[in-house]
N, C-alpha and C positions, 0 to 999 in steps of 0.2 A: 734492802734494809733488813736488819734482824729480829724488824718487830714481822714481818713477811715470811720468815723463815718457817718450810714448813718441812713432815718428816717420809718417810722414803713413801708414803701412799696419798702424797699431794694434801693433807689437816695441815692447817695454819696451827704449826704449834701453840703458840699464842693460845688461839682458842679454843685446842686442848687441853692446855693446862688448866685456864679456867674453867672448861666445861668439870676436870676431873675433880679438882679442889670445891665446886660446888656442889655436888652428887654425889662427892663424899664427904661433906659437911650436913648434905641432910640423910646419908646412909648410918655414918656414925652411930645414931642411935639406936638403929636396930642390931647390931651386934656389940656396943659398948653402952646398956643403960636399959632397955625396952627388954632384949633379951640380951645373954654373956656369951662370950665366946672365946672357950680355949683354946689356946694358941701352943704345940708341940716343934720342933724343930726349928725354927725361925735362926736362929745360929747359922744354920746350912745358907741361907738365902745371900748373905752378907761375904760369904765365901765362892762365890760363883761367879765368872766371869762375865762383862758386859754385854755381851755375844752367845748367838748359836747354843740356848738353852733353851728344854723343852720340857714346859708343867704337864704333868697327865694326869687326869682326877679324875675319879667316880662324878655323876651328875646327879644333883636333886629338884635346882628349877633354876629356871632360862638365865636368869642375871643374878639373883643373890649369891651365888656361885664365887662368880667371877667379880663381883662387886668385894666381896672378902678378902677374898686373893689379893684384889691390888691395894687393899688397906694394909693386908698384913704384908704382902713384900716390901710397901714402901718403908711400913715403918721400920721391918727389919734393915734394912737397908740405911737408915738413920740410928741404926743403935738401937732400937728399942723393943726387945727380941722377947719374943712371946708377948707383947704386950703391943696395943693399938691405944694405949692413953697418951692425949694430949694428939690431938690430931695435925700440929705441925707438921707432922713426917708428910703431908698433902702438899706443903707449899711451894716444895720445887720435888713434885712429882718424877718418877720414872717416866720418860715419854716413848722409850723403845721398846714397851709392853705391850704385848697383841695377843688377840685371843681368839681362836675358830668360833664364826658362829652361822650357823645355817640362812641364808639368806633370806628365806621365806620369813625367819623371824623378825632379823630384824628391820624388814619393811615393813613390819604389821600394823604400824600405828607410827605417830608420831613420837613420842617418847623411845621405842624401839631406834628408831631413824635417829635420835639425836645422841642415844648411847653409844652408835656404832661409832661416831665420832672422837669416843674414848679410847679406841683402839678393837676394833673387830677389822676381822680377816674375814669378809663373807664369802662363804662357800654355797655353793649346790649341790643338796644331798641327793647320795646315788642310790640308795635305796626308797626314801620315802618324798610325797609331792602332794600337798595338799589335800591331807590324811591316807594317800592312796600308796601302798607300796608299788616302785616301779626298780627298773633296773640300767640305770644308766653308767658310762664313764665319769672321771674326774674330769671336769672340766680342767682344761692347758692354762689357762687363766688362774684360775684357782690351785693349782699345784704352783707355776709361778711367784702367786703372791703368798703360799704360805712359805715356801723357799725365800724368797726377797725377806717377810718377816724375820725367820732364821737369823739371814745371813747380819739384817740391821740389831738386834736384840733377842729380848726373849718373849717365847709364844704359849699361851696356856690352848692344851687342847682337852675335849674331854671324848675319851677316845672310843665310849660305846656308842656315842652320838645320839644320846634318847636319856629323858631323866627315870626312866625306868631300869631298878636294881635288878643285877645280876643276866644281862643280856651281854653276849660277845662283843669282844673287841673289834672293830672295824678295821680290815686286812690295810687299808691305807693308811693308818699311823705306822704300821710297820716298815711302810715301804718311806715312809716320809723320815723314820730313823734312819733306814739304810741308808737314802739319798744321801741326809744333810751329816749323819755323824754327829749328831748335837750331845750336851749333857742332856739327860734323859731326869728327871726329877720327878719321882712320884710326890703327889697330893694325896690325904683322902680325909674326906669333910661328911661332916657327920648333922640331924638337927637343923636344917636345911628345912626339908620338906616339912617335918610338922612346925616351926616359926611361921614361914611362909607361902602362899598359893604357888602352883605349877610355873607361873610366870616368874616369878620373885621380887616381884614389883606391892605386893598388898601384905598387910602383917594377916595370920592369920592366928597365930598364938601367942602370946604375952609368958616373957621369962622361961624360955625355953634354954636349954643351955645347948650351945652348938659349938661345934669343933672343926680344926684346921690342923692338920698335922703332916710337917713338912717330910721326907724322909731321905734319906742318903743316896744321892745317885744310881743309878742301876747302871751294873755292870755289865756291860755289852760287848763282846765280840764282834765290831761291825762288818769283819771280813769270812766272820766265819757261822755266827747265829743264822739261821735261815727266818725264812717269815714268823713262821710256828714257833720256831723260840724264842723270839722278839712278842709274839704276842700272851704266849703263855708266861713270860718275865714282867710284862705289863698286866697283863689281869692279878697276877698273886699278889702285886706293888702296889695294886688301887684298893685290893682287897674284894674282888669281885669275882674271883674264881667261888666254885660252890662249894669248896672247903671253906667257907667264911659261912656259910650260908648257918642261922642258929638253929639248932633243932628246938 
C-alpha cells in the first residue's frame, strides 16, 4: 500500500513527512520571526540534480544546523529563493534528504531519537567516544549507508565533525568524494552558535541575525585530486582554513 511506502533506510515515509512538516512548523520561528535569517545562493539549490549531491558546512550546534538547511532547500526548491516565508514549501517536503550525524548523539534522549527519523545517517565517530578521544575505523556499515544515501538523494555532511571553529577536515569526507563522484556543494552558516545553545535545540539569544549561504559547486578532478586536494578545496569552500581566521 502507498500509505506503507517507506525510503531506502526502512522510515515509513508517511511519518516522515509529517514528523518534518511538524518541526518545522515549530522551528519556523526561530529563524523567520524570534531571530532572521539570511538566505545567499538558494538559486543554486533549484539547479541540482535529484541525486548524488553532497552539502558540506562549517558546524555551530548539533541540529539548528541542519534544521535550516532543510528549511531553506525545501523552500528553494518550491521557488522561493533566498527566502523561507510562508512555510508551504514543508508540505510535500524533500524525503531523499539525509544528513551525517554521530550516533552517540543522536541516542542521547528522546527528542535526539525522534529527529533522526527526519533523515540522519548515524555514524560512529573514529576519533572521539563519550568525550574521550579514541582511534578507531569506519565502521562497513556506516560507509555503506552514507554511499546508499548518495546514491538515493542528497546528504548534508559537516565535515570537521565537532562544532568547534577552525579544526581540520576529517580525511573521510575526502575519500567519501572520491568513492561516490557526487556534486560537492559548499554551505557556510553563520549566528548559529550565539541564537542557540551547543545542542540547537534551546534559544539562547533573541534577534540574532543568522546566515546560510549556498555556493557554486566545487570543482573537482575526481580522477586526479588526491586526498589533500579534496580536503584543502573543502576547507577554503566552508571558509575554515585559517586564512578566514579575523585578526
Amino acid at each position: 500500500m502507498a500509505i506503507l511506502k517507506r525510503d531506502s533506510f526502512g522510515h515509513t515515509t508517511i511519518f516522515k513527512k509529517w514528523l518534518i512538516r511538524i518541526l518545522g512548523a515549530i522551528s519556523h520561528p526561530r529563524f523567520r520571526g524570534i531571530n532572521n535569517l539570511n538566505i545567499k545562493g538558494g538559486h543554486i539549490i533549484s539547479g541540482l540534480p535529484d541525486r548524488n549531491v553532497l552539502f558540506i558546512s562549517n558546524h555551530q550546534t548539533y541540529f539548528a544546523d541542519v534544521t535550516a538547511m532543510i528549511h531553506v532547500f525545501n523552500a528553494s526548491l518550491k521557488g522561493r529563493t533566498n527566502t523561507i516565508k510562508n512555510i508551504g514549501y514543508l508540505w510535500r517536503p524533500k524525503l531523499n534528504l539525509y544528513f551525517i550525524a554521530a550516533k552517540e548523539t543522536m541516542q542521547s534522549g528522546f527528542l535526539p531519537k525522534l529527529l533522526a527519523h527526519a533523515g540522519a545517517i548515524n555514524v560512529e565517530r573514529t576519533w572521539r567516544s563519550e568525550g574521550k578521544d579514541v582511534q578507531r575505523e569506519l565502521q562497513t556499515d556506516d560507509v555503506s549507508n552514507i554511499n546508499k544515501a548518495l546514491k538515493n538523494g542528497w546528504l548534508i555532511t559537516f565535515p570537521q565533525g565537532t562544532t568547534k571553529a577552525w579544526t581540520p577536515i576529517r580525511r573521510g569526507t575526502a575519500h567519501i568524494i572520491q568513492q561516490n563522484k557526487p556534486i560537492v556543494v559548499p554551505v557556510v552558516i553563520d549566528g548559529f552558535r550565539r541564537s542557540f545553545d551547543k545542542k540547537g535545540l534551546k534559544m539562547k539569544k533573541k534577534g540574532v541575525q543568522q546566515s546560510i549561504e549556498v555556493k557554486e559547486p566545487l570543482d573537482i578532478e575526481y580522477n586526479n585530486d588526491s586526498i589533500d586536494d579534496i580536503l584543502k578545496k573543502v576547507e577554503f569552500a566552508i571558509e575554515q582554513h585559517h586564512s578566514f581566521l579575523k585578526v
